[in-house]
N, C-alpha and C positions, 0 to 999 in steps of 0.2 A: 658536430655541435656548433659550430662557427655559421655554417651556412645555417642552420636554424635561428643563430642569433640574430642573424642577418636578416634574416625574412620576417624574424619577430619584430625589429627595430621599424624596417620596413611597413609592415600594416599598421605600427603604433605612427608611423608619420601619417599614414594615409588615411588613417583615422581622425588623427589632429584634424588633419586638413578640410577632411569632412565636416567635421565641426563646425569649423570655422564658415566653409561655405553655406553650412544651413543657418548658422546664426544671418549671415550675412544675407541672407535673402528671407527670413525671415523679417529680418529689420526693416528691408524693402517692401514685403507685401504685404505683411501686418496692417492693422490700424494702428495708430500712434499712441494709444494707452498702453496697447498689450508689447508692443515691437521692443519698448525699452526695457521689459521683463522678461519676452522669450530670447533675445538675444544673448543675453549674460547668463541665462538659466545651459542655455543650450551649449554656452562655451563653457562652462565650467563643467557641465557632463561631461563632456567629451574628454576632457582632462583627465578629472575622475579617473574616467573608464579606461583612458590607454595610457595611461602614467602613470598615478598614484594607486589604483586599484593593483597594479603587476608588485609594484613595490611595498603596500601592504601586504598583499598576498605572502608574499618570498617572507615578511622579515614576523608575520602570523604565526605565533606558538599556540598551541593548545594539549590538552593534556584529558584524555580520557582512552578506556581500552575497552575494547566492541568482540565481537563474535568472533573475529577471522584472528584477534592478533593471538587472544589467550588460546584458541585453536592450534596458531601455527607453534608459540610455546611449545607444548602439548606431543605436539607431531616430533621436536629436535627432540625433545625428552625421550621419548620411547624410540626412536634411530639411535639416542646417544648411550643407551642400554649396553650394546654389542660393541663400546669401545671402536666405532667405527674411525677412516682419515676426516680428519677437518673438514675435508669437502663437501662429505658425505653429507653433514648438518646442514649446510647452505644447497647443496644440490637439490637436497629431499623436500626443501620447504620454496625453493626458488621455479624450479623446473615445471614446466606448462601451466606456470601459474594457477597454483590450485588457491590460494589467496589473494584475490584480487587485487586487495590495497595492499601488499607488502610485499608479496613473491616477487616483483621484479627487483625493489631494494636489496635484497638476498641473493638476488643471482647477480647482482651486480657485484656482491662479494665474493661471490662463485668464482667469479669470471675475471677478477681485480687476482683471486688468490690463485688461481690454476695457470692463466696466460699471462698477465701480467706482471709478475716477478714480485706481486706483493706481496707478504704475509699475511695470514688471516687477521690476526690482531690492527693491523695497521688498516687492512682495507675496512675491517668495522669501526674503527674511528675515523676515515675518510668519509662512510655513508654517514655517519652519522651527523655529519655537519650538515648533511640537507634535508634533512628529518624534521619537520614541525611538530612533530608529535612528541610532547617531551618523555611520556615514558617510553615510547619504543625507542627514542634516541639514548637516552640512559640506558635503556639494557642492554643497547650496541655498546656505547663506551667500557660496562659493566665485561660484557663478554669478552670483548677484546683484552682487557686486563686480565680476566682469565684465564688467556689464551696465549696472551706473553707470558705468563709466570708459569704454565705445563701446570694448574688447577687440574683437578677432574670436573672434566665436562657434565657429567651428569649430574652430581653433586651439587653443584649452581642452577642448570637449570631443572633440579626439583623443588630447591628454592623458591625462586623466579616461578614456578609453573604455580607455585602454594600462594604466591604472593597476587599474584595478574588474577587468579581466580578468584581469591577473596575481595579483591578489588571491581571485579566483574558482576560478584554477585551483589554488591555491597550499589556499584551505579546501576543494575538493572533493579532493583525494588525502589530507589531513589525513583527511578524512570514511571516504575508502576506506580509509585504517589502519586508522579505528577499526571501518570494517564489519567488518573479515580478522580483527579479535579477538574482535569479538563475536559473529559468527556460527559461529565456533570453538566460545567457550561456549555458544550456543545447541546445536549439536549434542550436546555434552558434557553438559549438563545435561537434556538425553532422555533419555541413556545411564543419566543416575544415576536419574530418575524410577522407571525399572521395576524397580531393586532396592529402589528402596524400596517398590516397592505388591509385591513379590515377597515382603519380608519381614512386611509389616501381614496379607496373607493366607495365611501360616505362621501368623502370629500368630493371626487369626483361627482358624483350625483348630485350634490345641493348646489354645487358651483357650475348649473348646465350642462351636466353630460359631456364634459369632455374626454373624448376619446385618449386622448393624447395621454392624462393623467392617470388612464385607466393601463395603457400599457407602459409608461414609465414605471406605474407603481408594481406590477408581475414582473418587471427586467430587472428591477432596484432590488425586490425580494430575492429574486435568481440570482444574481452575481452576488446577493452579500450570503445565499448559499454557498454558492462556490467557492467563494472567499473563507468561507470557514471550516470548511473540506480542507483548502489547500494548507490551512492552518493547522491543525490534522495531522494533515498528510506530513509534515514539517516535522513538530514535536514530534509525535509516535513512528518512532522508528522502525522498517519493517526486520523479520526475525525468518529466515531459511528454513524450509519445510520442506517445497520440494527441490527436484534439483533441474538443470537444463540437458542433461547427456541425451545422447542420442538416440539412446536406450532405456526406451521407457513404456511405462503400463501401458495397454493396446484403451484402456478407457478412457488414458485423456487425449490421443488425437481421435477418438469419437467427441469427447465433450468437446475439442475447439470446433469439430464438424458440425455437430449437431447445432450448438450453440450459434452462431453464423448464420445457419439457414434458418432459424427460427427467428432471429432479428430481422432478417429480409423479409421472411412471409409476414412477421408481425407488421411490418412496416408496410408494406404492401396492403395489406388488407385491411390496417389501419388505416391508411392513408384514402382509400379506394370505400370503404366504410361512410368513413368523416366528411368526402366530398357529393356526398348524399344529403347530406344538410348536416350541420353541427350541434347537437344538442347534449346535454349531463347527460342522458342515458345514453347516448352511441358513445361518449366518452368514456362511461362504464365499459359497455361489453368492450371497447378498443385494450384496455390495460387488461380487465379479466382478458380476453385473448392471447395478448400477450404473456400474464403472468402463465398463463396454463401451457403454450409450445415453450418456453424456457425451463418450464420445471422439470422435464424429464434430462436435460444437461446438468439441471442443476444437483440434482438429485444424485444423478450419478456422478460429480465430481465430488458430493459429501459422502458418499460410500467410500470413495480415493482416501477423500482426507482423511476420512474413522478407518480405513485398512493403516495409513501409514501412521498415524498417532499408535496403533496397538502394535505396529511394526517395533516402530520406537522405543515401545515399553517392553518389548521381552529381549530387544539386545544387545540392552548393557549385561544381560544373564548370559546370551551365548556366548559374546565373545571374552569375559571373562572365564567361564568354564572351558572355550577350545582353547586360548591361549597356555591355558593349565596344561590344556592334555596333549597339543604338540609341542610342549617344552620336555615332555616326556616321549611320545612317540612322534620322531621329527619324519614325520608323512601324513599329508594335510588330507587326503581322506582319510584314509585309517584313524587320522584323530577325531573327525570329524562323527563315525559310525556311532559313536553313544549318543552323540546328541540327538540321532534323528528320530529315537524312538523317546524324547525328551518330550515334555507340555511347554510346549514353546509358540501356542497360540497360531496364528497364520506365517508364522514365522517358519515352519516345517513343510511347505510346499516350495518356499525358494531354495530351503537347504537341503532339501530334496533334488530338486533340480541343480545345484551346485556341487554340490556330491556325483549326481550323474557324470556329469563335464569332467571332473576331477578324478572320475576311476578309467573314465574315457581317454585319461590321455592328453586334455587339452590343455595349454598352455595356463598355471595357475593366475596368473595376471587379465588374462581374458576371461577367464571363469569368474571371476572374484569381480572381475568391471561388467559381466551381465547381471551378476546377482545383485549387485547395487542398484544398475541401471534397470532391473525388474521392480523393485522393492519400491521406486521412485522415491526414494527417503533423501533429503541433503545428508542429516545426520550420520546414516549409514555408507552413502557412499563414504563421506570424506574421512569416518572411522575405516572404512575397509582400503582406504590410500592410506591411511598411518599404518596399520596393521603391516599391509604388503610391503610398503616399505621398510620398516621392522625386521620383516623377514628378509629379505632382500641383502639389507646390510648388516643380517646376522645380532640382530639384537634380541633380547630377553625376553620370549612374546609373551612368557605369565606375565612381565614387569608391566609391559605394552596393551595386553588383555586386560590389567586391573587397572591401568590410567587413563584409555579410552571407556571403560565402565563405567567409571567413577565420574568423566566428565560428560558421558552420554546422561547421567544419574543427574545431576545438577539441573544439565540443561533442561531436563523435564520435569524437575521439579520447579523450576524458576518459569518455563510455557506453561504451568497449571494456576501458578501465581497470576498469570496476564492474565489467563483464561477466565479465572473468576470474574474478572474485573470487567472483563470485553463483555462478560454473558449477561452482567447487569443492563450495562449501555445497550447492548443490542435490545433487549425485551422494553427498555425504555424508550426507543428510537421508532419498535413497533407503534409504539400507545402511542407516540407522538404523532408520528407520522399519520396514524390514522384520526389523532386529532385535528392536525391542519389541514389535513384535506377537507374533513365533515365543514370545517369554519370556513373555509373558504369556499366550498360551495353553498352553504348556506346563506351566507352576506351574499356571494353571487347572484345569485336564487332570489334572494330577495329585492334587491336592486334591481333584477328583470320584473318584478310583480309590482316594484313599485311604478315603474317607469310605467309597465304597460299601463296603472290606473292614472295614472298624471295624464301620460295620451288619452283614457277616454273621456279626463275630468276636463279635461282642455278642448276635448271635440267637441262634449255639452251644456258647456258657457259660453255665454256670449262674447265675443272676439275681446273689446275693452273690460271685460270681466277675468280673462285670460294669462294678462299681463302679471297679474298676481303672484303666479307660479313662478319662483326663482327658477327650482331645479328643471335638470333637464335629463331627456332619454336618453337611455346609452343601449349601443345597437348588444341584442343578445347575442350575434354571432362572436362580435368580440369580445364579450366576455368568457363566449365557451370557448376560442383559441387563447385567448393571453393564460387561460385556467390550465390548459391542456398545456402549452410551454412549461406553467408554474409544475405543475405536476410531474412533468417529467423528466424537468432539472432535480428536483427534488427528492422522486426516486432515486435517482443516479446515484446522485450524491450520496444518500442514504446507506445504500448499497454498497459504495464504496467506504464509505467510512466504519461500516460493520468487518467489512471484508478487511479495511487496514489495522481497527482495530485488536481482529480475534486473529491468536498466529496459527495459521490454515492455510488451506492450498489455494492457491490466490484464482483458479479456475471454480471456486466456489460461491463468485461474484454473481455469475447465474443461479443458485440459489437464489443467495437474497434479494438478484433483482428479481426474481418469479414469485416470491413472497409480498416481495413491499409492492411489485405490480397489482398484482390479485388484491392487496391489501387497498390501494388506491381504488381499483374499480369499484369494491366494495364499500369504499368507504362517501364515494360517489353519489351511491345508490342510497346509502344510509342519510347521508347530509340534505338529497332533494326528498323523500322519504319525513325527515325531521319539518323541512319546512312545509310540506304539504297538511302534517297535522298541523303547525300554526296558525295556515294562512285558514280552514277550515272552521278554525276557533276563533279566530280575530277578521279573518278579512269580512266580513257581510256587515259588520259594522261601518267597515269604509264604505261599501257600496251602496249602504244606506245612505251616507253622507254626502256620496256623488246625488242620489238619486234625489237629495233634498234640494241639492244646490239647483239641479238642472231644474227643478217645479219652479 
């Protein structure tokens, strides 16, 4: 720990120092407006960042309880069933980190109470002092008191487990309010995007065709995309679906294969396409191509995620009913035999196969971590780690079967909540999306029609008759590439924000990019389409007016 402090003190000087020498040649090479701004700008970051920011950091409470902590709860409760040693509680929720943010706090107490001569009560008011988190710091103080005065353990934490859940469900619909607002705005504020790059490329036209402002204003539209993605990404939190073992469905390393070689070939034959010449219609077929070679990953990653969603929902049913049945017959096939002729949905070909392994002889801990790691479920694996560990350290698995039920029950009742919410925004992000596209190529579209009659209004006046003409021509290649960037920042982002939105298997990002692909190309084809019946309808009166001018 000391050498760590050491080396931490160390980069915060060598940070300073940094600072200091970029203010200090900034002051030098600047011009003399800006030098007396970035100098002091640049020292006080640096400050900031290696001083004050450590020490905010450290002395930062906050107080909110998320997925992993009412989980770990969850998990002591049902070990603490079987009157296991103190350890056991801290072992079971510390050991190979099955909760990322808290397992190692826990084994810290592990490892304070077994090697280190401390008591369990004392080492949970030790961690507790470096805990920002003020309920999970309470509940350590909380426990430990419990744990000096010989409390029953379990008794507390069913308490504690009633309490963190009502509080869990109570901040995630809080959370879903504020999704239903903001992803409200996020759709709205697409809406407003395309008038404004609608207006900068007017602009651009009347003010001589500058190039320059034509792709400022596609870069300006694309980052204040991406900026609102990451805004997004920020507020809406994401919610575990699948899992990462290493053991998993044989469909999703086809989807990351598939998926891959269909972005290269898209890109490829895009690319190799478009260097043919650039036009809205090679634009079109470029994204239809695309969307059509990612649909088939896509597609098959949403069969994954509709397998483990119906996974999900029949079992909080099984393992309540097995829990039942080897609290009475303690041999995990034999308890296991009634269920398999149960309506337990697709749920009865892994417990088929689990059952195999288990009359086989295999090891139940490895049986039980392929049936997880087949299912690709989060939910079920980290149920079937409470569970074995239950057994394991001889606790009450009816108790354990009905407290993983009940919170597998919740959880899905609370992913159906989000669900509604995300299905709106997505069907609304379609419409959208295929509106900004149609506007923006149609304003495009039409600034190449106007421009080419300015060139030939200009070729058939006489030279001091010429001058007239403010605007200027803007080249159509670069309107069909700065289009082509806009489009498929756009996509992206779209994609993602559907994908962060709904809580799904995050390999189902190939979907909706093969949707809102196909949807772009389409939408392409519809916008120059649009402007061909206007110019049909209206333009022969300009050409008239050329045609007057030049007599």
């Amino acid at each position: 720990m000391e050498r760590l402090g050491g080396l931490g003190g160390r980069l915060r000087y060598l940070g300073i120092a940094a600072g200091l020498a970029a203010a200090a040649a900034s002051y030098l090479v600047l011009p003399r407006p800006y030098s007396f701004a970035a100098a002091p700008i640049i020292v006080f970051a640096s400050f900031f960042v290696f001083v004050m920011f450590p020490i905010l950091r450290r002395k930062l409470t906050f107080t909110s309880v998320d997925f992993d902590m009412v989980y770990l709860i969850g998990h002591m409760l049902s070990v603490s069933t079987g009157k296991p040693p103190r350890s056991a509680l801290f072992k079971s929720v510390g050991e190979e980190y099955p909760y990322p943010k808290y397992s190692k706090l826990f084994y810290k107490i592990y490892l304070l109470g077994t090697e280190w001569g401390y008591s369990f009560a004392e080492a949970c008011r030790l961690i507790a002092r470096t805990v920002r988190n003020k309920l999970l710091r309470d509940f350590l103080i909380r426990l430990g008191s419990v744990l000096a005065v010989g409390e029953d353990v379990e008794v507390f934490l069913t308490t504690e487990y009633n309490t963190f859940v009502n509080e869990y469900e109570t901040h995630y619909s809080r959370m879903v309010d504020a999704a239903r607002v903001f992803l409200g705005v996020y759709t709205a504020m697409m809406g407003s995007t395309i008038f404004v790059l609608a207006n900068f490329l007017m602009l651009a036209f009347f003010f001589g065709g500058s190039g320059r402002i034509v792709v400022l204003s596609f870069l300006g539209v694309s980052i204040a995309a991406v900026a609102l993605f990451m805004l997004l990404y920020i507020l809406i939190p994401s919610e575990p679906f699948s899992h990462n073992m290493p053991i998993r469905p044989r469909e999703l390393r086809l989807v990351q294969a598939t998926s891959l070689m269909a972005v290269a070939i898209a890109f490829f034959m895009g690319a190799l396409y478009m260097a043919r010449g650039a036009t809205y219609e090679r634009l079109a077929v470029v994204f239809i191509l695309a969307g059509g070679l990612l649909l088939a990953p896509g597609l098959t990653a949403k069969l994954v995620e509709r397998r483990i969603k119906e996974l999900d929902e029949f079992f909080p049913i099984f393992i309540r009913s097995y829990g039942m049945h080897l609290s009475t017959i303690p041999s995990m096939p034999r308890a296991l035999e009634p269920l398999l002729s149960s309506e337990l949905g697709r749920l009865n070909v892994f417990l088929r196969n689990l059952y195999a392994r288990l009359v086989n002889g295999i090891d139940p801990r490895i049986a039980w971590r392929f049936f997880a790691g087949e299912t690709g479920s989060e939910l079920i694996r980290r149920a079937v780690r409470v569970f074995m560990d239950t057994v394991e350290y001889g606790g009450d698995v009816a108790k354990a079967g009905a407290v993983i039920s009940d919170h597998q029950n919740m959880l899905i009742r609370l992913r159906r909540l989000r669900t509604q919410v995300a299905k709106t925004f997505e069907t609304t992000t379609y419409i959208m999306h295929a509106a900004t596209i149609m506007i923006t190529v149609f304003i495009s579209r039409l600034i190449q029609v106007f421009s080419e009659i300015l060139a030939n209004l200009q070729a058939q006046v006489p030279p001091e008759v010429s001058g007239v003409f403010f605007m200027g021509m803007i080249e159509p290649q670069l309107l069909v590439m700065a289009s082509l960037m806009f489009i498929v920042v756009i996509t992206v982002t779209n994609a993602l924000a559907i994908t962060r939105a709904l809580p799904g298997l995050k390999h189902s990002f190939w979907f909706y990019l093969a949707i809102l692909s196909m949807l772009s190309g389409l939408s392409v084809i519809l916008g120059s389409k649009l402007l061909d019946l206007v110019i049909r309808a209206g333009i022969g009166s300009l050409e008239n007016f050329a045609q007057t001018l030049a007599v």
